[in-house]
Gaussian input, Z-matrix of N, CA and C with variables (Angstrom, degrees):
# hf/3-21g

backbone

0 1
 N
 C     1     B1
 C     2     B2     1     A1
 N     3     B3     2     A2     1     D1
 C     4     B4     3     A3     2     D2
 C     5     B5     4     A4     3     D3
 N     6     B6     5     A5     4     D4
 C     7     B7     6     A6     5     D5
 C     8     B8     7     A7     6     D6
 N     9     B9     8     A8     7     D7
 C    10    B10     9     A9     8     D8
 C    11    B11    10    A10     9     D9
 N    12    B12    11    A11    10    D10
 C    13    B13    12    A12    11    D11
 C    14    B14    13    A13    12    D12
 N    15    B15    14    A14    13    D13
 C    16    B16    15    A15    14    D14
 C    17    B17    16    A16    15    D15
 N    18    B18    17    A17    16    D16
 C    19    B19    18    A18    17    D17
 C    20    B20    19    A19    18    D18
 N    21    B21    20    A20    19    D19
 C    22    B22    21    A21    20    D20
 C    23    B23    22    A22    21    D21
 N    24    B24    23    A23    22    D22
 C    25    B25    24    A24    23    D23
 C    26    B26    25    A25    24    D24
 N    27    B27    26    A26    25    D25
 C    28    B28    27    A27    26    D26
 C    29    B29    28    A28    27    D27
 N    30    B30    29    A29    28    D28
 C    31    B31    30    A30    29    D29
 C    32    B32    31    A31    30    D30
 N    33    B33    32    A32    31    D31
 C    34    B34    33    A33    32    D32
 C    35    B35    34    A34    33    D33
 N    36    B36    35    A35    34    D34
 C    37    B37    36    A36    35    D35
 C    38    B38    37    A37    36    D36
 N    39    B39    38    A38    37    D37
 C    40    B40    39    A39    38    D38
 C    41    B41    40    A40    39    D39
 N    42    B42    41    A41    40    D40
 C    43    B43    42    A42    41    D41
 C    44    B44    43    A43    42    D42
 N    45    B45    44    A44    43    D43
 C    46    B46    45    A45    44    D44
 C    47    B47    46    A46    45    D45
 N    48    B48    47    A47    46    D46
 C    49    B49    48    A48    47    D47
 C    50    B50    49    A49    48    D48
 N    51    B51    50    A50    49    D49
 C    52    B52    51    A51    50    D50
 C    53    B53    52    A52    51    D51
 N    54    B54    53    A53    52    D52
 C    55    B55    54    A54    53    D53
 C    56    B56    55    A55    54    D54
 N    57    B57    56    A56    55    D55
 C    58    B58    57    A57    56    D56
 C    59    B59    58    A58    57    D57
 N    60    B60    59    A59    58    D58
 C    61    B61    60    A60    59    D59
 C    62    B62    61    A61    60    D60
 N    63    B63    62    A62    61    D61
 C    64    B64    63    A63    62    D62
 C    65    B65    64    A64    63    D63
 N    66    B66    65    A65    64    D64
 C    67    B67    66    A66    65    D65
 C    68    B68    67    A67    66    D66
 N    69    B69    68    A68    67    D67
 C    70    B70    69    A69    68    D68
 C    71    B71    70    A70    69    D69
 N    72    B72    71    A71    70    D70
 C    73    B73    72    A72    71    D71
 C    74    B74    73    A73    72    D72
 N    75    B75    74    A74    73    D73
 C    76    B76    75    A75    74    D74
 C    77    B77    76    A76    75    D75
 N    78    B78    77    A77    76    D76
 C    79    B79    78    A78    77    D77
 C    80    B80    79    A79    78    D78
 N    81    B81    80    A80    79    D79
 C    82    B82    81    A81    80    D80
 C    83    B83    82    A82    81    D81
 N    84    B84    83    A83    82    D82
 C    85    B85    84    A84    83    D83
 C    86    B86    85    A85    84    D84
 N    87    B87    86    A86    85    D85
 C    88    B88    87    A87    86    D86
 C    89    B89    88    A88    87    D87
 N    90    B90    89    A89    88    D88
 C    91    B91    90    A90    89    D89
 C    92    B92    91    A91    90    D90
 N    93    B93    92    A92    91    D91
 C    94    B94    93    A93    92    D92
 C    95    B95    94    A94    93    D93
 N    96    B96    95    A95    94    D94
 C    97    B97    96    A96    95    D95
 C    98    B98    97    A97    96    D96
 N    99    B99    98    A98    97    D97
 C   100   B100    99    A99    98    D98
 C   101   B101   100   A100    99    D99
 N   102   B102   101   A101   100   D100
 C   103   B103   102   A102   101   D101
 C   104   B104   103   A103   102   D102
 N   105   B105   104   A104   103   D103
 C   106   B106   105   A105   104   D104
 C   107   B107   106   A106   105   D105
 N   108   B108   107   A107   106   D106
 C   109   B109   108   A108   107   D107
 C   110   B110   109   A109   108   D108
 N   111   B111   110   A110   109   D109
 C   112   B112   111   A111   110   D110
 C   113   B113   112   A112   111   D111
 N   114   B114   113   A113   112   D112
 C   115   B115   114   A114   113   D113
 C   116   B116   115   A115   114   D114
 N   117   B117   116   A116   115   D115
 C   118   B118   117   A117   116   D116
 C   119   B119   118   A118   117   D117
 N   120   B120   119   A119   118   D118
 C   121   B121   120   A120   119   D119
 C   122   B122   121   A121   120   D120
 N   123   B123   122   A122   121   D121
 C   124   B124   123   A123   122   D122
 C   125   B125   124   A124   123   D123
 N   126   B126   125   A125   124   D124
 C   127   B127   126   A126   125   D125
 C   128   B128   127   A127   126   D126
 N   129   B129   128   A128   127   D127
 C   130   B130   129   A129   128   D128
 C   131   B131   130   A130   129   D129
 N   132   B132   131   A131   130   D130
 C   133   B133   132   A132   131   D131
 C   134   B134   133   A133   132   D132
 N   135   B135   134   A134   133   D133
 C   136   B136   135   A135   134   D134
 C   137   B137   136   A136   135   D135
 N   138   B138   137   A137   136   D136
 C   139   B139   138   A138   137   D137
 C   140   B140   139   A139   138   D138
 N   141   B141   140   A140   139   D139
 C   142   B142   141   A141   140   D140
 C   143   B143   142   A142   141   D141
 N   144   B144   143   A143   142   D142
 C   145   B145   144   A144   143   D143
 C   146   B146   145   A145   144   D144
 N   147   B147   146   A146   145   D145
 C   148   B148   147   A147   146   D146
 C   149   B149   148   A148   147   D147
 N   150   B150   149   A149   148   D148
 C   151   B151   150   A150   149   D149
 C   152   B152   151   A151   150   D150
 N   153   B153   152   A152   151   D151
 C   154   B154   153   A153   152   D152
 C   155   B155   154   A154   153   D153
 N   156   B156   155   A155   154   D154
 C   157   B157   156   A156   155   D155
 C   158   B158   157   A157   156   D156
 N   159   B159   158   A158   157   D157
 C   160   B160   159   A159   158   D158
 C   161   B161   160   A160   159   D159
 N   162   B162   161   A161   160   D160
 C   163   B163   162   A162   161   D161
 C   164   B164   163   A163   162   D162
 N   165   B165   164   A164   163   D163
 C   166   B166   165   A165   164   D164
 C   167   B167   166   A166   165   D165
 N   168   B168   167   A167   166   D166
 C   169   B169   168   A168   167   D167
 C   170   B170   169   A169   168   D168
 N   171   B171   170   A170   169   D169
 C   172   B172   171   A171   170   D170
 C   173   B173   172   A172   171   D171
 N   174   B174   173   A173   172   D172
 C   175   B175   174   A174   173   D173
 C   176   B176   175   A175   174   D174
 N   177   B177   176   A176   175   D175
 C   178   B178   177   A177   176   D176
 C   179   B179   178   A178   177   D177
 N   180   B180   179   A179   178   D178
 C   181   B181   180   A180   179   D179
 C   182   B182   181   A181   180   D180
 N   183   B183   182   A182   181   D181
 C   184   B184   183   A183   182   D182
 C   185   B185   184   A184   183   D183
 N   186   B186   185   A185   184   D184
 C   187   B187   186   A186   185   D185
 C   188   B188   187   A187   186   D186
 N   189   B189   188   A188   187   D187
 C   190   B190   189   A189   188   D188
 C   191   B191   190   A190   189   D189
 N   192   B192   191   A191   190   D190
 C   193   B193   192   A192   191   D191
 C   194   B194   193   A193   192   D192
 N   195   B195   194   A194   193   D193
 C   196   B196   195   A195   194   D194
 C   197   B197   196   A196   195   D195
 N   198   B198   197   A197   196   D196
 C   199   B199   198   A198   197   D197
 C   200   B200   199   A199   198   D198
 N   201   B201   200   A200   199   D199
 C   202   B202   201   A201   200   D200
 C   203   B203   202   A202   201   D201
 N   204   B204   203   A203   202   D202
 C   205   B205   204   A204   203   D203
 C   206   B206   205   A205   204   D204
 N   207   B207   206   A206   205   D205
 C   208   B208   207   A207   206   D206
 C   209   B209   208   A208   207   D207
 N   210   B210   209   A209   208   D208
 C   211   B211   210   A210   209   D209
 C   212   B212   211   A211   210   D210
 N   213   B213   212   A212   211   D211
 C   214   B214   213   A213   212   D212
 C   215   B215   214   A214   213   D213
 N   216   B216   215   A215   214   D214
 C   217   B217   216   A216   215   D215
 C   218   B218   217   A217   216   D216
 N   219   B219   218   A218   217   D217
 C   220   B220   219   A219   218   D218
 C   221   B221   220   A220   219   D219
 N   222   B222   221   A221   220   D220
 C   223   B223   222   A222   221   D221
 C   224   B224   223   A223   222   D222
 N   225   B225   224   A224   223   D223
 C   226   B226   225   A225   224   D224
 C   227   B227   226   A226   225   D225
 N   228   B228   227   A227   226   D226
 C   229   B229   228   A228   227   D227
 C   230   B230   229   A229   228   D228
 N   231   B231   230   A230   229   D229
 C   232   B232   231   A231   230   D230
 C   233   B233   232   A232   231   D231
 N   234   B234   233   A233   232   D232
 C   235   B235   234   A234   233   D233
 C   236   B236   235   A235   234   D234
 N   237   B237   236   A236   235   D235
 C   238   B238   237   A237   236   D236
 C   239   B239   238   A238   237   D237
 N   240   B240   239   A239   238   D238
 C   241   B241   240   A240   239   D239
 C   242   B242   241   A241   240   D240
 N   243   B243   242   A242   241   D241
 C   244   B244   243   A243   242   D242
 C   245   B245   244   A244   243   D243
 N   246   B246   245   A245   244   D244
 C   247   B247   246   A246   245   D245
 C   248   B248   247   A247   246   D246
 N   249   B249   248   A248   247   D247
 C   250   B250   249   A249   248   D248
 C   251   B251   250   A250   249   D249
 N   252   B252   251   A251   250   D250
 C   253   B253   252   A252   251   D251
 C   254   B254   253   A253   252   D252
 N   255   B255   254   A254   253   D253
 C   256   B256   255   A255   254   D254
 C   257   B257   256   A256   255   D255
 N   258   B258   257   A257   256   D256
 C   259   B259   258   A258   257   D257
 C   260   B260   259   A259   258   D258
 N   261   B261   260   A260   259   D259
 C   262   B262   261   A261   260   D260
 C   263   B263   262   A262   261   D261

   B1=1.4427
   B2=1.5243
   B3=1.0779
   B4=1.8597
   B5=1.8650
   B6=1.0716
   B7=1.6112
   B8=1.7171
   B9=1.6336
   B10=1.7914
   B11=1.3665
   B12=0.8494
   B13=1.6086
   B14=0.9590
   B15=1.3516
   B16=1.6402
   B17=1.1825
   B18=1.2226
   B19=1.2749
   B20=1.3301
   B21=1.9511
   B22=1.3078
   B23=2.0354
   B24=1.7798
   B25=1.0077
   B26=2.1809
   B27=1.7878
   B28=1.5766
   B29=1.6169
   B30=1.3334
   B31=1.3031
   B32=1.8736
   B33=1.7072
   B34=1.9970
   B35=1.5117
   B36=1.1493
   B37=1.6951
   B38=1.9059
   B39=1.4273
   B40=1.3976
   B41=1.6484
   B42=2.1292
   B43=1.5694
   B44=1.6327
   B45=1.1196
   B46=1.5674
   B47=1.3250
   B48=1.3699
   B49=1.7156
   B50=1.9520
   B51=1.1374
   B52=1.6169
   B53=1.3279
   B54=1.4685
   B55=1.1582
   B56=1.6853
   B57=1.4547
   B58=1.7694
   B59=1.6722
   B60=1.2097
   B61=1.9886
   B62=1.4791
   B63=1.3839
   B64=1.7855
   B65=1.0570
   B66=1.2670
   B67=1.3595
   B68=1.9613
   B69=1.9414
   B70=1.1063
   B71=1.2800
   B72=1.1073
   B73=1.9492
   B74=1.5235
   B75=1.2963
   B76=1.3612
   B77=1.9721
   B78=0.9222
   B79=1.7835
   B80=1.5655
   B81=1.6317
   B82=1.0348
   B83=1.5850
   B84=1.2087
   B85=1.5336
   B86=1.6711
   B87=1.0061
   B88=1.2133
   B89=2.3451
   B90=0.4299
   B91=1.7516
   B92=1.3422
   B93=1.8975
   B94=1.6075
   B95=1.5147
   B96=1.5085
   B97=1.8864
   B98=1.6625
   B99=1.1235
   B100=2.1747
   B101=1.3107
   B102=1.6958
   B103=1.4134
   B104=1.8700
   B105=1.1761
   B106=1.7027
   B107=2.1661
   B108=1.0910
   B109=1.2808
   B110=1.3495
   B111=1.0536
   B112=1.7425
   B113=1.8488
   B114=1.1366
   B115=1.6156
   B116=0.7739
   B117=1.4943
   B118=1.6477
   B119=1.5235
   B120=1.3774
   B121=1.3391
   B122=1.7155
   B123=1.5311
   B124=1.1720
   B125=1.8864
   B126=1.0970
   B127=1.8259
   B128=1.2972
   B129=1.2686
   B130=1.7825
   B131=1.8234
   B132=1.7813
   B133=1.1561
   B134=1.6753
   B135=1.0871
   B136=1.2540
   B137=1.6568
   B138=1.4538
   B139=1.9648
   B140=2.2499
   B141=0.8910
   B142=1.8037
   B143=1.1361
   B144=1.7922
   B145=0.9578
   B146=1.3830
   B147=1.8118
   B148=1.9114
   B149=1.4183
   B150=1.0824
   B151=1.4691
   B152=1.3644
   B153=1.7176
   B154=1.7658
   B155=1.5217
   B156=1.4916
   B157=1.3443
   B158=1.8167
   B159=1.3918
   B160=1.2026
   B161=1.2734
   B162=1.4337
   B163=1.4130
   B164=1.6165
   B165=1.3952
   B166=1.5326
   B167=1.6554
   B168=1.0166
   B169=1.5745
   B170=1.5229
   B171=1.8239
   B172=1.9047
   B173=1.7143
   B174=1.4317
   B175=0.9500
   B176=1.3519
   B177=1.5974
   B178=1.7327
   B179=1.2503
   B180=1.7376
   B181=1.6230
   B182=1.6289
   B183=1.1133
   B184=1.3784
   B185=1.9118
   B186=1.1560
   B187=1.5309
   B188=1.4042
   B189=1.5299
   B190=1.7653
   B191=1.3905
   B192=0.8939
   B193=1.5770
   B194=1.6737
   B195=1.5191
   B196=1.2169
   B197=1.4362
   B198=1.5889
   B199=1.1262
   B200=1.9374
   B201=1.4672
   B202=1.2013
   B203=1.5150
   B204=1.3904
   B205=1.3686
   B206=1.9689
   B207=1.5549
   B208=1.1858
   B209=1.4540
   B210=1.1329
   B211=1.1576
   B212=1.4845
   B213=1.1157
   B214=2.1854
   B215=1.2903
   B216=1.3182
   B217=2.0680
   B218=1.2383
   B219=1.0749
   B220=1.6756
   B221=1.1196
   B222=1.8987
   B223=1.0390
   B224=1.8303
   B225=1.3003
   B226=1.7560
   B227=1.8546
   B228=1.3990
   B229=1.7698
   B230=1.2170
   B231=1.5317
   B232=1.4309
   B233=1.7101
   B234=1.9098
   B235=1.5697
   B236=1.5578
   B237=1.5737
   B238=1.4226
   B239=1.5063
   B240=1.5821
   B241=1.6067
   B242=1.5188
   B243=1.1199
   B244=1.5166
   B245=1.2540
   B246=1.6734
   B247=1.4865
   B248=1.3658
   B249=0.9267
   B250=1.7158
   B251=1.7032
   B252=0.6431
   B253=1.4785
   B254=2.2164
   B255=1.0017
   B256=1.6936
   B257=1.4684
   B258=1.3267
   B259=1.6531
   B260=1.6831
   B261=1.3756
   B262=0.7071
   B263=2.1334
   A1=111.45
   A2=100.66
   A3=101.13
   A4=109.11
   A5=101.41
   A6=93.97
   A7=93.65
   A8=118.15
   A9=93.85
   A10=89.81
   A11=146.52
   A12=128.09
   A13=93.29
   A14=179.12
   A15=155.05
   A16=121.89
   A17=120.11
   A18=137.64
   A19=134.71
   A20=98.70
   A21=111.95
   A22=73.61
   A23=110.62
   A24=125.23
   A25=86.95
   A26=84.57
   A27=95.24
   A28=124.20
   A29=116.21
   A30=127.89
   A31=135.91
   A32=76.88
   A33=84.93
   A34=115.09
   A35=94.82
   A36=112.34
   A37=99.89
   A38=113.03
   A39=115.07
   A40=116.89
   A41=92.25
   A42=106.70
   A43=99.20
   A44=99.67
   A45=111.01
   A46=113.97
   A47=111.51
   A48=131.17
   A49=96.91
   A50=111.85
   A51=103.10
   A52=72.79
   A53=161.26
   A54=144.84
   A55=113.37
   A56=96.26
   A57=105.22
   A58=92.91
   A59=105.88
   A60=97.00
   A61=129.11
   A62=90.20
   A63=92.21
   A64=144.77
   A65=106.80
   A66=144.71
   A67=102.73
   A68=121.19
   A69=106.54
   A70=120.90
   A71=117.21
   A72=125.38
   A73=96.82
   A74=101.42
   A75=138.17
   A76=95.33
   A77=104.11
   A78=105.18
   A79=113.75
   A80=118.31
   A81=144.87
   A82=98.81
   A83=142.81
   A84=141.34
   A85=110.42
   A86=122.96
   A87=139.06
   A88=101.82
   A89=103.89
   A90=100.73
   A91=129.30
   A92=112.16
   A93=129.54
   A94=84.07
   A95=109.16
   A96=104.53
   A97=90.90
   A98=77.97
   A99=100.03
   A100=110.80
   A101=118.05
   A102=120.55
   A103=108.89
   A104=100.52
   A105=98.48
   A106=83.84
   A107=117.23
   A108=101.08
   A109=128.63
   A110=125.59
   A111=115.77
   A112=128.22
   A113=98.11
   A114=102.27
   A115=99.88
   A116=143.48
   A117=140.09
   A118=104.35
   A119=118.02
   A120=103.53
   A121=100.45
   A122=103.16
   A123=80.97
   A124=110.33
   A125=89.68
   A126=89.13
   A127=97.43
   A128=127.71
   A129=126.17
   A130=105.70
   A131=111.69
   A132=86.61
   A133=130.55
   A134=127.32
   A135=129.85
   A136=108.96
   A137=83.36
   A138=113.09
   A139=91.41
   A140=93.57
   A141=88.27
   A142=106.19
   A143=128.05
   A144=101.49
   A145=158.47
   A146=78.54
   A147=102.40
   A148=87.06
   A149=147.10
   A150=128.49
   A151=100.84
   A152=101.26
   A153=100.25
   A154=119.26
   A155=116.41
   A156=147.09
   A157=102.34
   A158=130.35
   A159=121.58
   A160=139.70
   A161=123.08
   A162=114.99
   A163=111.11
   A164=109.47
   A165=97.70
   A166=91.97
   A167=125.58
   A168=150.03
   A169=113.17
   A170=88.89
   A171=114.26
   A172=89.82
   A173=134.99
   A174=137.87
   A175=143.73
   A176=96.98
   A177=107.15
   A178=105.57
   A179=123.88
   A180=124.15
   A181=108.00
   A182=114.14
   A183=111.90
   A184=112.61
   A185=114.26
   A186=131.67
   A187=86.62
   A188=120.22
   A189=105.91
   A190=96.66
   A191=134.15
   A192=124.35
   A193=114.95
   A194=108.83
   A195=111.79
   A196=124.65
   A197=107.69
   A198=105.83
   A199=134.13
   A200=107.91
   A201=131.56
   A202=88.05
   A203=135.97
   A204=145.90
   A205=83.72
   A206=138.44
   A207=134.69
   A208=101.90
   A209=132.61
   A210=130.55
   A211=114.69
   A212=127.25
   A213=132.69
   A214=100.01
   A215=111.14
   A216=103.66
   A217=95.72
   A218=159.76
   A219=145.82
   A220=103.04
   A221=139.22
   A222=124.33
   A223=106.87
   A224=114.51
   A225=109.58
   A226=99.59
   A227=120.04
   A228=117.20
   A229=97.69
   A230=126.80
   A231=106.50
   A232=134.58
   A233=84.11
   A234=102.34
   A235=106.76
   A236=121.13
   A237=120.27
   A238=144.98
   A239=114.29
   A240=134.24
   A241=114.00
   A242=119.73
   A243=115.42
   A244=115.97
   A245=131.52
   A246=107.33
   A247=120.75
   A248=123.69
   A249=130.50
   A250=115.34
   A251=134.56
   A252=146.50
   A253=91.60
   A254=113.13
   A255=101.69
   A256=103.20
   A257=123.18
   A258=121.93
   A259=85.23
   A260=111.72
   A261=141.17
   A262=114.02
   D1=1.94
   D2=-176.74
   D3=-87.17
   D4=-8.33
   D5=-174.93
   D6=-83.51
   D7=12.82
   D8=172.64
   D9=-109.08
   D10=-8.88
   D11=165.10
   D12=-59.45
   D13=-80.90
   D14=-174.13
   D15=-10.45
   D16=-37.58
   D17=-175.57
   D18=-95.41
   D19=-62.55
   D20=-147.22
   D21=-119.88
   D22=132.51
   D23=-166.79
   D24=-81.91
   D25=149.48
   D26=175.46
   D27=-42.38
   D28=-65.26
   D29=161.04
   D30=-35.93
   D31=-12.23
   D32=176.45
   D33=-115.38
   D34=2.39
   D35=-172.00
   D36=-70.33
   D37=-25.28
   D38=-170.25
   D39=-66.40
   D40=-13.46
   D41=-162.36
   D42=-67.80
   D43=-35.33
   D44=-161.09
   D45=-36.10
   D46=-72.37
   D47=-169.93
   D48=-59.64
   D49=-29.13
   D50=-158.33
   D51=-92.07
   D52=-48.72
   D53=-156.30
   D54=-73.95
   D55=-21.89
   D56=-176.29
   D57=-85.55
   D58=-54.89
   D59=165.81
   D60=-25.51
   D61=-62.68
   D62=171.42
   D63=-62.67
   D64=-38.44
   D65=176.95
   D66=-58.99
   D67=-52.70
   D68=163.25
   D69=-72.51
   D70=1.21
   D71=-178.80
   D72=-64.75
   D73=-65.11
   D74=-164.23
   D75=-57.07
   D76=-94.41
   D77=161.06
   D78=2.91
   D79=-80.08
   D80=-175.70
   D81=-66.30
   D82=-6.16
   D83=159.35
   D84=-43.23
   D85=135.87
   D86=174.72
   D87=-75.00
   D88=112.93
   D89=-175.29
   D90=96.60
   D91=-14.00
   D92=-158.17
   D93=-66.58
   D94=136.50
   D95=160.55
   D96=-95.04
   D97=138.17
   D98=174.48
   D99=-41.94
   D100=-50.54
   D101=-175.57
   D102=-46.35
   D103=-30.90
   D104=-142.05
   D105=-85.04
   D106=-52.78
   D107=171.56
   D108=-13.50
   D109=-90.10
   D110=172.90
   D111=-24.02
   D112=-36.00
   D113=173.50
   D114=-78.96
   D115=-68.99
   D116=-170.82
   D117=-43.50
   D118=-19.46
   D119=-168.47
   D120=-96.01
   D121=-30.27
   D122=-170.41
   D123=-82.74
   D124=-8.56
   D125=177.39
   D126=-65.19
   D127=-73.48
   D128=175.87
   D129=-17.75
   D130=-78.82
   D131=-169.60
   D132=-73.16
   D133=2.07
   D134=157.08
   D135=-39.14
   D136=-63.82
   D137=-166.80
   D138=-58.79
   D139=-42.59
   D140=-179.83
   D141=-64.20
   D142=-73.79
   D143=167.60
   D144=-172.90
   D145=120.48
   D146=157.87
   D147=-108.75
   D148=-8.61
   D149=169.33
   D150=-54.34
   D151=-49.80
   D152=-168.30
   D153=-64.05
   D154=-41.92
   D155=-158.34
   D156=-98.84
   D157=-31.22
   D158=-136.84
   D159=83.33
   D160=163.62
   D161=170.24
   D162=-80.94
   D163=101.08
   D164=163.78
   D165=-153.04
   D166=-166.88
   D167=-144.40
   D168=-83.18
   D169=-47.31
   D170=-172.56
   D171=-78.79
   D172=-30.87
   D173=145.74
   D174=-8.25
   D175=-68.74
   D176=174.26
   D177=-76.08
   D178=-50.82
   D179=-178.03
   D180=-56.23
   D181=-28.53
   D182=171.95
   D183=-56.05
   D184=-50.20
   D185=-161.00
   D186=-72.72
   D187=-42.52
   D188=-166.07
   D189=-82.01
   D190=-23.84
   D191=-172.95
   D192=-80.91
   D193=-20.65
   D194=166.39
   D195=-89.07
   D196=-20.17
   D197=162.05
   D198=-71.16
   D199=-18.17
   D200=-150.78
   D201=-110.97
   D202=-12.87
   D203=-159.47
   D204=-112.48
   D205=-46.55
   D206=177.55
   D207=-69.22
   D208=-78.44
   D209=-169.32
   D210=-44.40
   D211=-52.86
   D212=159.25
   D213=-35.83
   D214=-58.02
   D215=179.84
   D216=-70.99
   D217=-94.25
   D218=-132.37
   D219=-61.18
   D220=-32.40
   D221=-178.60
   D222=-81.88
   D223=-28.21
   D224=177.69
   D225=-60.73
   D226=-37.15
   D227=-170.09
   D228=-83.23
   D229=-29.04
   D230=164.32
   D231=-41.84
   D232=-65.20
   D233=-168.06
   D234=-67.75
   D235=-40.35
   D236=152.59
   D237=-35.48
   D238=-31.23
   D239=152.43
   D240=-85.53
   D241=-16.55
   D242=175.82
   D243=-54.01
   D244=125.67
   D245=-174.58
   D246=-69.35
   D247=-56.33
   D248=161.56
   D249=-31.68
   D250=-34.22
   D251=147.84
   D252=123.33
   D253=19.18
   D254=-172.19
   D255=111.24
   D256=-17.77
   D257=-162.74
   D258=-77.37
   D259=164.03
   D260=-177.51
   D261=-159.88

């Protein structure tokens, strides 16, 4: 997990887990279409954070990278619990 400190600043790293939270909230919704998850998430972490960071620029790339860092983990614990392993 250390190759995202390259990236993803210390203070935004907290987005991650609460974005993978929501995201199965969101999943587990009675009506949610699947597509729309990922945007909601990434609007959230945008919206997290420049809360954390402010409104500025390093800001938004921050939010997509944390968003794009939840969604890569839920899809690696997916394809990892899948019994078949992804083969098809």
């Amino acid at each position: 997990m250390e190759f995202l400190y390259d990236y993803i600043i210390e203070q935004a790293l907290i987005v991650v887990p609460v974005l993978l939270v929501i995201g199965q909230v969101l999943k587990n919704t009675p009506k949610m279409l699947d597509w729309l998850i990922p945007y909601i998430l990434l609007f959230l972490g945008v919206l997290f954070t420049i809360g954390i960071m402010g409104i500025n620029m390093p800001a938004i790339v921050q939010g997509i990278l944390v968003s794009g860092a939840a969604v890569f983990a839920n899809q690696l614990y997916k394809q990892y619990s899948s019994k078949d392993g992804g083969n098809k």
